[in-house]
C-alpha positions as CSV (number, residue, x, y, z in Angstrom):
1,X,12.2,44.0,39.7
2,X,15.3,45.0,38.1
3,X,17.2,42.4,39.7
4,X,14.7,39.9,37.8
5,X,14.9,41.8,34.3
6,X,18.6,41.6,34.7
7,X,18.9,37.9,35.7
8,X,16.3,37.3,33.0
9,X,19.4,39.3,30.4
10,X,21.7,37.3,31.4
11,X,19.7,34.2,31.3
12,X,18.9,35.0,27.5
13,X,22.5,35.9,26.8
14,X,23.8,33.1,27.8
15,X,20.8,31.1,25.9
16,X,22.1,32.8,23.1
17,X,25.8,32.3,22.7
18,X,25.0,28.5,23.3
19,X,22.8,28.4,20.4
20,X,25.9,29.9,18.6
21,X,27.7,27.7,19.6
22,X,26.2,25.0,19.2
23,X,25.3,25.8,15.5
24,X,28.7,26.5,14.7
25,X,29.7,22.9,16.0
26,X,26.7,21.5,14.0
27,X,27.6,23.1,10.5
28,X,31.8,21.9,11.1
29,X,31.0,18.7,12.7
30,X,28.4,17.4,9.8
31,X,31.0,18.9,7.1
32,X,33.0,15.9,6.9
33,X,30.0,13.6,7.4
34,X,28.9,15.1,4.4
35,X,32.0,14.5,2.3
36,X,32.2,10.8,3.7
37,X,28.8,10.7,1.8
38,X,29.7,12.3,-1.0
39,X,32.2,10.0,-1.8
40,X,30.4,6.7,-1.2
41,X,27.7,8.1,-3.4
42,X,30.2,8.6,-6.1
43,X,31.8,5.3,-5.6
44,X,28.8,3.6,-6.6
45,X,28.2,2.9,-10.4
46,X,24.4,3.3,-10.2
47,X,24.3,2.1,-14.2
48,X,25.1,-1.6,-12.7
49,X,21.9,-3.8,-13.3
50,X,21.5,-5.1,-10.1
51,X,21.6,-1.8,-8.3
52,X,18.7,-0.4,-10.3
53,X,16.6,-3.2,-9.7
54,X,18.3,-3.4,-5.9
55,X,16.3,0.5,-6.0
56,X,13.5,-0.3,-8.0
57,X,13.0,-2.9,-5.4
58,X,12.6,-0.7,-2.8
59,X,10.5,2.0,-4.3
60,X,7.8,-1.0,-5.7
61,X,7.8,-1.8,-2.3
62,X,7.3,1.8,-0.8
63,X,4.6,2.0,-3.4
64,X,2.7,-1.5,-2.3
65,X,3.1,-0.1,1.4
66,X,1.3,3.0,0.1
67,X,-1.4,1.5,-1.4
68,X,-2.3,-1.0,1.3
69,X,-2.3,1.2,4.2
70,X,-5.8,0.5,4.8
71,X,-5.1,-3.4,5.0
72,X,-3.7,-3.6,8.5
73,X,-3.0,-7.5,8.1
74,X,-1.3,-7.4,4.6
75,X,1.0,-4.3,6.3
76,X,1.9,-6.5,9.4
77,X,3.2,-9.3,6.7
78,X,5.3,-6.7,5.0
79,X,6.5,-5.1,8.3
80,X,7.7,-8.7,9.4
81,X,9.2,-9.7,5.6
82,X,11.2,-5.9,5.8
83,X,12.3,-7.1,9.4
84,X,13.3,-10.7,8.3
85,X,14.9,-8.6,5.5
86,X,17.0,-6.9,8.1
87,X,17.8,-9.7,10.3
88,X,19.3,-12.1,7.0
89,X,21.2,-9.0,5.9
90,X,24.9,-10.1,7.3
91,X,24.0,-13.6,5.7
92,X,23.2,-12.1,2.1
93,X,26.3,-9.8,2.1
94,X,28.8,-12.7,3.0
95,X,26.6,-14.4,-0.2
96,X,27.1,-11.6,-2.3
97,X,30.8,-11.0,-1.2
98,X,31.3,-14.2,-2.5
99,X,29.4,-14.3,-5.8
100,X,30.5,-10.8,-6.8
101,X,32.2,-11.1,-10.1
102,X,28.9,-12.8,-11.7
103,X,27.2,-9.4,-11.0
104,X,29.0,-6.7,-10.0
105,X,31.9,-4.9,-11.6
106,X,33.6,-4.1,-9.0
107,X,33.1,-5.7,-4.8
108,X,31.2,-3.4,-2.9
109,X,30.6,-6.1,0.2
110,X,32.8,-5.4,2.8
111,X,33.4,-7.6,5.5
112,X,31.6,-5.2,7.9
113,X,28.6,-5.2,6.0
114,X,28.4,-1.6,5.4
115,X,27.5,-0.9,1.7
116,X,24.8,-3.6,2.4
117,X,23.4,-2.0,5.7
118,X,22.9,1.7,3.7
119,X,21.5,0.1,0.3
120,X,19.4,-2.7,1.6
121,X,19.0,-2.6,5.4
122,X,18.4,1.2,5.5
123,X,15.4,1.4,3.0
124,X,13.9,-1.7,4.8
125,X,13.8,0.2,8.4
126,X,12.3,3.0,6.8
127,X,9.8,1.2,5.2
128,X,9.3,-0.7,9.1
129,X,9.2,2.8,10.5
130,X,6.4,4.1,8.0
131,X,4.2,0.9,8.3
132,X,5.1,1.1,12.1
133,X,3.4,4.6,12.0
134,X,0.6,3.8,10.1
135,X,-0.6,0.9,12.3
136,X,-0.2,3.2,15.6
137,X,-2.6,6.2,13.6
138,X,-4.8,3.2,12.7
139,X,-4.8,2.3,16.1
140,X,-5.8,5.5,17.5
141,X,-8.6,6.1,14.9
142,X,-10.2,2.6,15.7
143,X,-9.8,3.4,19.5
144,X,-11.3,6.9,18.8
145,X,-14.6,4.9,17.2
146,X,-14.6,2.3,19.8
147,X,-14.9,5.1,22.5
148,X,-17.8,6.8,20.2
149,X,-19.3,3.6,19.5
150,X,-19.5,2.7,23.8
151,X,-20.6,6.6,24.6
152,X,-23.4,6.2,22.3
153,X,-24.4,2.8,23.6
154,X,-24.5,4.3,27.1
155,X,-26.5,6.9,26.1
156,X,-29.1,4.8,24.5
157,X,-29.1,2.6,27.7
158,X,-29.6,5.8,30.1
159,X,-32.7,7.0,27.7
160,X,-34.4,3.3,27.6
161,X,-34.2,3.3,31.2
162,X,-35.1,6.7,31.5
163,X,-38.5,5.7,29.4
């Protein structure tokens, strides 16, 4: 028995200076991600027209996703529009990267499509990602009444041919 409680100590010590570890790794190693973000985010002049309604955009959008996520059908058209959104997004940036100076004040499409990928790409997965989940907990609730709906049938078929 002590040969267990002491295997069982060591076990948990060992547990314990990976988790310390392992948090110490976490808070260095997502210190200069966070500074990498901190500067993009100051880079940006968020005053610039197009960027507000680039946002605005996005939020209506969240906000029609919202409202109609008892309308299965509209959701799957906006789930494949975000997606199309996605897939056209290297297109539009070398569009915008060329057209720049009639909108912008400074060029913020880089060849590799990055600035594009976090402002317009990245809102549109999320939005894919929330409709995706709503259609999968509509889908369980309408298998959940199907399976109520064929139980009760099957009940009212074993009492009529009970009678």
């Amino acid at each position: 028995m002590e040969e267990l409680k002491s295997a069982v100590n060591e076990h948990m010590d060992q547990m314990a200076d990976l988790m310390e570890k392992l948090t110490a790794e976490l808070r260095s190693g997502l210190k200069p991600a966070y500074e990498n973000f901190m500067g993009f985010f100051h880079a940006i002049d968020w005053k610039e027209p197009w960027l507000i309604c680039l946002v605005s955009f996005h939020v209506m959008l969240l906000l029609v996703v919202f409202m109609s996520r008892k309308n299965i059908n509209f959701q799957m058209c906006l789930f494949l529009l975000a997606l199309g959104g996605v897939y056209l997004a290297e297109r539009l940036n070398r569009l915008l990267a060329g057209n720049w100076k009639s909108f912008a004040g400074q060029n913020y499409f880089d060849p590799h499509g990055i600035f594009l990928s976090i402002l317009w790409s990245g809102p549109l997965l999320v939005i894919a990602i929330i409709i995706l989940v709503n259609t999968l907990f509509s889908m369980c609730h309408l298998m959940v009444r199907w399976k109520k709906a064929e139980l009760k049938h099957r009940a009212r078929v074993a009492r009529s041919k009970v009678d």
